[in-house]
C-alpha positions in Angstrom: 121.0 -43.1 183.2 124.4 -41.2 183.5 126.2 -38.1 181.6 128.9 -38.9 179.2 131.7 -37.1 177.9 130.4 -36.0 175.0 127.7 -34.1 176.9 129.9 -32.2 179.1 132.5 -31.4 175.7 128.7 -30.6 174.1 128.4 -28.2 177.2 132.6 -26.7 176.7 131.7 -25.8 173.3 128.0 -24.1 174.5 130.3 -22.2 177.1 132.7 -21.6 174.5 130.3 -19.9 172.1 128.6 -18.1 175.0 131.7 -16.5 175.2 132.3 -15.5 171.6 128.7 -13.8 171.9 129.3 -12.3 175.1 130.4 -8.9 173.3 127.5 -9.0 171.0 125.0 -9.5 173.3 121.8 -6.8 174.2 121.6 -5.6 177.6 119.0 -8.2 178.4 122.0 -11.4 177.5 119.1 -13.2 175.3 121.9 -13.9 172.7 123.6 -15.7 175.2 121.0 -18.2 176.2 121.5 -19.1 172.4 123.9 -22.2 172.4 122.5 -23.3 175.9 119.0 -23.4 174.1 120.4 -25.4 171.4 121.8 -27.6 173.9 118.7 -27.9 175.3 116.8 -29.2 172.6 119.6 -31.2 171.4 119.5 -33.2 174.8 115.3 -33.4 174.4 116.2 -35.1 170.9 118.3 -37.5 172.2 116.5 -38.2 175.1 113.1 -38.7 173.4 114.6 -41.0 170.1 116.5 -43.0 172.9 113.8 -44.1 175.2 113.2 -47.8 175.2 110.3 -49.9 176.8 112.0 -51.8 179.8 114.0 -54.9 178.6 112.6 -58.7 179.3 115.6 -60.9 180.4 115.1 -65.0 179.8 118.2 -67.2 180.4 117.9 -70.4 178.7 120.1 -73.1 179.8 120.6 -76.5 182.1 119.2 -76.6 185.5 122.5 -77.9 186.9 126.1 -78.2 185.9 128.7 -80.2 187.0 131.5 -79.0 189.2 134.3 -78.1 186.5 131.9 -78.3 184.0 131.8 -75.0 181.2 128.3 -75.1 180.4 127.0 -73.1 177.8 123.8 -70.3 178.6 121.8 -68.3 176.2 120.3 -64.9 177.2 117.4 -63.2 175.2 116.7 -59.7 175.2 113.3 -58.9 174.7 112.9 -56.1 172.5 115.9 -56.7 170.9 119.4 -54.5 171.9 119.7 -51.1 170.9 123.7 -50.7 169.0 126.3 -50.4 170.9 124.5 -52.6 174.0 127.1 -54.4 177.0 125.5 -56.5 179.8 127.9 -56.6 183.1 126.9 -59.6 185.2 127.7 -60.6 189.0 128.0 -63.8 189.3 127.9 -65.6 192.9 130.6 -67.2 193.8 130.2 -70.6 193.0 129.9 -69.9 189.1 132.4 -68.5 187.2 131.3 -66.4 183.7 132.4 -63.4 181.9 132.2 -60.2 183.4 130.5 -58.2 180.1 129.5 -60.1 177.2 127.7 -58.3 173.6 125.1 -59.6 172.0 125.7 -62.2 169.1 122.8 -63.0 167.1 120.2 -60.9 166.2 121.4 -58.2 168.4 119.1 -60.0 171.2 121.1 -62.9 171.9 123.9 -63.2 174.7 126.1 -65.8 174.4 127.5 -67.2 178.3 129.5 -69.7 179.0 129.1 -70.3 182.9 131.7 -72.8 184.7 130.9 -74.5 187.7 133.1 -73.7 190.8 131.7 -74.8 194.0 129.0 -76.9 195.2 125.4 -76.1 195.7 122.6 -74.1 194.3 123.3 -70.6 193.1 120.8 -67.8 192.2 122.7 -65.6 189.0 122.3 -62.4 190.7 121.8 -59.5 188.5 122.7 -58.4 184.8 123.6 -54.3 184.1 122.3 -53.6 180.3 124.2 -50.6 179.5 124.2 -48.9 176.0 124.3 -45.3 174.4 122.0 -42.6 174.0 121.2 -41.8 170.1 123.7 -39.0 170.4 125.8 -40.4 172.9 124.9 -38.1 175.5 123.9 -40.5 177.8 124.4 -44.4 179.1 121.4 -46.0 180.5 122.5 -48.3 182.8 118.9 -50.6 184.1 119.9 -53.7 186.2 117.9 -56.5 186.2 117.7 -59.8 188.2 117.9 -62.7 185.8 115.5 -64.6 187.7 117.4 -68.2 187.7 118.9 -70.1 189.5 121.8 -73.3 188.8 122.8 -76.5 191.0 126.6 -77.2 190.7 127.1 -81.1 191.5 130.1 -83.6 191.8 131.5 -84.5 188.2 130.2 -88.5 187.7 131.1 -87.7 183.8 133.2 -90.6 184.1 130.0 -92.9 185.0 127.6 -91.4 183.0 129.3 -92.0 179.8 130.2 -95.1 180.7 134.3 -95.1 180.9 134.4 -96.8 184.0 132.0 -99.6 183.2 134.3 -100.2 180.2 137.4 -100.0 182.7 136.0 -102.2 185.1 134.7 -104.9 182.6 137.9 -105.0 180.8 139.9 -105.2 183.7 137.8 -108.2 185.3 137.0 -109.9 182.0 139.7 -108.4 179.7 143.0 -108.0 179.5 143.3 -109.2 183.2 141.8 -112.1 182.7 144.8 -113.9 184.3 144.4 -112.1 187.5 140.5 -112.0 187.2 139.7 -116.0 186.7 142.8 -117.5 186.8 145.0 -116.7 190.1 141.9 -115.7 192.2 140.8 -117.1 195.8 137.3 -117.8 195.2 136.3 -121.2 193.5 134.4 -120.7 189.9 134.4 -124.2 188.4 135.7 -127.7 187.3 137.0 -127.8 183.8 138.9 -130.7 182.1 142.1 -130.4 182.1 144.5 -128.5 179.6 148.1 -129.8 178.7 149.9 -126.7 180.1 147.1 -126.1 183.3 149.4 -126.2 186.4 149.5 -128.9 188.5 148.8 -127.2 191.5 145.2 -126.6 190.0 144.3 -130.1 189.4 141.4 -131.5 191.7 142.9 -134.8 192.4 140.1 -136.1 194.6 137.3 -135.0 191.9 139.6 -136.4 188.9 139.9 -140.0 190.6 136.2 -139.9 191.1 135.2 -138.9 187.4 138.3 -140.7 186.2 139.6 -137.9 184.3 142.0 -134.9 184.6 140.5 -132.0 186.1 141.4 -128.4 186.8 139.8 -126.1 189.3 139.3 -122.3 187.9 138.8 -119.8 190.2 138.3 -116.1 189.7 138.8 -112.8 191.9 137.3 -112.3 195.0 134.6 -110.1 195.4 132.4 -108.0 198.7 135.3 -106.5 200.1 134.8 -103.6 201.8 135.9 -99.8 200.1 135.7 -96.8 202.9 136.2 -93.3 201.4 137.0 -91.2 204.3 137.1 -87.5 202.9 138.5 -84.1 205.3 136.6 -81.3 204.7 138.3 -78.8 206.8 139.6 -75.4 205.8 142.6 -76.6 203.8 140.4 -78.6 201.1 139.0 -75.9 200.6 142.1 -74.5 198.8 141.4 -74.3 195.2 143.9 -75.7 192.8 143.2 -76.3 189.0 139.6 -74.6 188.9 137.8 -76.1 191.6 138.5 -76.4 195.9 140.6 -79.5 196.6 137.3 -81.4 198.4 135.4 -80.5 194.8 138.4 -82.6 193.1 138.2 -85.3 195.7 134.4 -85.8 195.6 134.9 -86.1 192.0 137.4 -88.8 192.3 135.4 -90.9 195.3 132.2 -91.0 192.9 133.9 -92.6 190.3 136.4 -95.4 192.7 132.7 -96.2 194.0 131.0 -96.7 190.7 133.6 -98.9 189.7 133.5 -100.9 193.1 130.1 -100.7 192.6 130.2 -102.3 189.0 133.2 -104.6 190.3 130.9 -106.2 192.7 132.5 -104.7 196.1 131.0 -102.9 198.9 131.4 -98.9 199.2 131.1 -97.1 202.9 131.2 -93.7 203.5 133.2 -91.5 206.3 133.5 -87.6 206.1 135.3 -85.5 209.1 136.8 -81.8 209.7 137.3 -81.0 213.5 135.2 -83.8 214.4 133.8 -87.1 212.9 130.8 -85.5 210.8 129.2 -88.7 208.8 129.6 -92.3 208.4 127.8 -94.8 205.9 128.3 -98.4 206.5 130.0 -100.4 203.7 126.6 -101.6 201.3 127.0 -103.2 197.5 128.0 -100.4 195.3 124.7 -100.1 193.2 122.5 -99.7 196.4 124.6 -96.9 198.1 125.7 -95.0 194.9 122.6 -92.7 194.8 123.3 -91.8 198.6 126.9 -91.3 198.1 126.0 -89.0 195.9 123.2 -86.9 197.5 125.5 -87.0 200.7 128.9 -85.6 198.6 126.6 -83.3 196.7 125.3 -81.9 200.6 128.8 -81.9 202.1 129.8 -78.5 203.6 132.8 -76.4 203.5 134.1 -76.6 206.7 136.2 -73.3 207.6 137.7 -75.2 211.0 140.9 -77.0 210.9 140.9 -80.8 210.6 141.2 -83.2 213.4 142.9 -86.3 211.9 143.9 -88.0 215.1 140.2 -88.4 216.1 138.8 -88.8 213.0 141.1 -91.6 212.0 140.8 -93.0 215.7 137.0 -93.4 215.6 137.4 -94.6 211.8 139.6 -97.8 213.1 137.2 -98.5 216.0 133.9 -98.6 213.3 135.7 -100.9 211.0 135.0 -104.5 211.9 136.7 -106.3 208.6 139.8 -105.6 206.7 138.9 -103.5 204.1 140.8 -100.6 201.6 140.1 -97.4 203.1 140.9 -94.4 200.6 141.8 -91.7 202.4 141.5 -87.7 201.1 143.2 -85.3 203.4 145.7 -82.5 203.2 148.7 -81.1 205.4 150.5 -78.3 205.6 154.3 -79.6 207.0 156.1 -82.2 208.6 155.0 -80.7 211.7 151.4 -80.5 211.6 151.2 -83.9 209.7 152.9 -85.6 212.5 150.1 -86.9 213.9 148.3 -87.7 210.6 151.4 -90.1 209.8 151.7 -92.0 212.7 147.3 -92.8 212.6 147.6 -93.5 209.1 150.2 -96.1 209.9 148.7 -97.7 212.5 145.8 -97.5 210.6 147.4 -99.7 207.8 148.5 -102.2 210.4 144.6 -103.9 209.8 143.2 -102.5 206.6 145.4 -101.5 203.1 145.2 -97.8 203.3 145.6 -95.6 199.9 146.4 -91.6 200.8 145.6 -89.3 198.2 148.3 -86.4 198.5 147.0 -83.3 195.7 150.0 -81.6 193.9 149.3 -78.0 193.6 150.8 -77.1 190.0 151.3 -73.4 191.1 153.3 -74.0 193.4 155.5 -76.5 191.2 155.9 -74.2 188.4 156.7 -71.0 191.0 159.4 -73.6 192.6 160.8 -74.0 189.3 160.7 -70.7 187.7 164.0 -68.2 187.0 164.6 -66.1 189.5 165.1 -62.1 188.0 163.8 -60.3 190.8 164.0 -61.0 194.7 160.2 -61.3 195.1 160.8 -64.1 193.0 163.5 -65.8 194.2 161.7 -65.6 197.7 158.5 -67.1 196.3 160.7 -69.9 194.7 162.6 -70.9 198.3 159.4 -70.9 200.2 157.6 -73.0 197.1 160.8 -75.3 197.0 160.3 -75.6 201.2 157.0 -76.7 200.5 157.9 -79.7 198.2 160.5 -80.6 200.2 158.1 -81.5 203.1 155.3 -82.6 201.1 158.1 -85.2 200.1 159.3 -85.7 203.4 155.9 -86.6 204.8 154.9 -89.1 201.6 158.6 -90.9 202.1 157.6 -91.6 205.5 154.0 -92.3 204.9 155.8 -95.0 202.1 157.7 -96.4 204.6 155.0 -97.0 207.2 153.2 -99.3 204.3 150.8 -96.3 203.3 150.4 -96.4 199.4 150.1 -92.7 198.1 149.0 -91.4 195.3 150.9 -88.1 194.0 148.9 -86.9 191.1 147.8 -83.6 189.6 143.9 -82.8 189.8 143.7 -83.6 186.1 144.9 -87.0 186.8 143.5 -88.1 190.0 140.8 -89.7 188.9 142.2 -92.6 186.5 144.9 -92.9 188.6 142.9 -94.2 191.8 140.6 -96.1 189.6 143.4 -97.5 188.0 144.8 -98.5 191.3 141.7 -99.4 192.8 141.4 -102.1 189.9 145.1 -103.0 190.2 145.0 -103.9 193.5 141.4 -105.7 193.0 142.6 -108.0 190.2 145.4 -109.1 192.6 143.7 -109.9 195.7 145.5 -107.3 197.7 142.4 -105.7 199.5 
């Protein structure tokens, strides 16, 4: 509980009248205690017809929320809010909510809409009621613990509502048919042959056995081997677009294994900062799923820098069989990423090797906006510095037979599935 204005202009305007009596008042000053008296009991009033029975909190809402997710709470009051009520909240720092919010409904319902942010299992923290006295006089302020806690893990939207089983299917059985059953490597079957079937497919040996034309069909190969190798040093922990860059990357690397998984290939697992931290050998995609997940949902942020030079080092020396290794790092310039460029490219000597480079959007639009002031214009040179190495390094990472894939947050994930199933239906991998 706290003073207010109005009690101290309440306590002007006692002092005020105390002075207007002053020349009227006995030798003993009883006149004077007048207005103070009236104060007085005003203040018992308002204190008495204010009191309220301490407040029951109950926060109603899913145990866990994806990363990036806005999921929507419900807090009841119990009694319900006196007018005029505000609840301040402190929320940790992997959720993000309002910081004050009023009741809605009822005057005992708080509507929150609490966003996911970072990884792991948050307690709420507490919740400041704060409303008026009857006469204003006073703000009671009680804080409260709300006496929850929620799980933020990696976004597998994508797989849950089934968009990249229907990516997948359509891309093996679909509209890529061509690449899926018809210009494959693996043998499917003997069919008769079609006026129009190429020549090259016909099974002459079979044909002069059965004594009729027949073609072979074969489809796409499948089991090969998909490494995600993820960096989860201090500088994926940047946060760009809502979430830290390692938050968008997990993301990404649950849904490229889903759809390996559904495609019939074989996912592995390899996670580094300053030093090699885990490694799951390559297993079909259904089996391992449920571990790349518990393991990406456990991964740490690591506040040391990243060693890429050893990590990709004792990568190369695990892998046994050509396979497509994704890799999700960061750099900073062409400097630092010098040695990241020359083990990615001898890295994708033996295996096809897909670098995911994160476009910060900030620093796109600060790089491109006018320049009025000379804080700006600085902030625009050093942004425009930036992209210009970020280029430089990808060009050279191009050039070294590195595919890269330049995307915004919002578009990483169909983009590497997309490319993942691109380079599936054409043997590549």
């Amino acid at each position: 509980m706290r003073p207010t204005r109005r009690l101290l202009w309440a306590a002007l305007i006692a002092l005020g009248l105390t002075a207007l009596l002053l020349p009227f008042a006995a030798g003993d000053g009883s006149l004077l205690a007048v207005p103070w008296m009236g104060l007085a009991a005003l203040i018992i009033l308002d204190l008495v017809g204010s009191v309220h029975r301490r407040r029951h909190l109950e926060l109603e809402g899913p145990e866990t929320v994806f990363a990036g997710e806005t999921a929507r709470f419900r807090l009841h009051i119990d009694p319900a809010a006196p007018p005029g009520l505000i609840a301040l909240f402190d929320w940790p720092e992997g959720v993000d909510g309002p910081a004050e919010a009023r009741p809605v409904q009822g005057d005992d319902v708080i509507e929150l809409p609490l966003t996911g942010r970072a990884r792991g299992a948050w307690a709420l923290g507490r919740v400041w009621l704060n409303w008026p006295s009857r006469f204003g006089f006073f703000d009671f302020t009680p804080s409260t613990e709300i006496g929850r806690s929620v799980t933020i893990l990696p976004d597998i939207r994508p797989v849950t509502q089934g968009q990249i089983d229907l990516a997948v299917r359509t891309s093996l059985h679909g509209q890529k048919e061509s690449f899926a059953e018809g210009e494959g490597s693996e043998f499917h079957q003997l069919r008769e042959y079609v006026p129009g079937d190429s020549l090259r497919r016909v099974d002459w040996k079979r044909s002069a056995r059965q004594r009729r034309m027949l073609s072979k069909e074969t489809r796409a190969e499948r089991n090969h081997n998909i490494i995600i190798a993820l960096d989860h040093g201090y500088l994926m922990r940047e946060e760009i677009a809502g979430l830290p860059k390692i938050d968008h990357a997990i993301n990404a690397a649950l849904a490229t294994a889903w759809a390996a998984a559904v495609g019939g290939d074989q996912v592995g697992l390899y996670t580094f900062h300053a030093r090699p931290h885990s490694w799951m050998p390559p297993e079909a995609g259904r089996q391992i799923f449920p571990k790349l997940r518990r393991a990406l949902a456990e991964l740490s942020y690591e506040s040391a820098e990243s060693n890429p030079t050893l990590a990709l080092a004792t990568l190369q020396a695990r892998m046994r069989r050509r396979s497509l290794v994704i890799v999700f790092s960061d750099f900073v310039d062409t400097t630092t990423s010098e040695l990241m460029v020359e083990h990615l490219g001898r890295l994708s000597r033996e295996h096809l090797v897909i670098f995911i480079a994160l476009r910060d959007p900030v620093t796109e639009d600060q790089a491109r906006q006018p320049v009025s002031t000379l804080q700006a214009a600085a902030e625009a040179v050093s942004a425009s510095d930036l992209l210009r190495d970020r280029r430089i390094v990808i060009e050279r990472l191009g050039q070294l037979g590195v595919m890269v894939l330049d995307v915004r947050p919002d578009q990483l994930t169909p983009r590497l599935v997309s490319t993942y199933l691109d380079l599936k239906a054409r043997e590549v991998a």
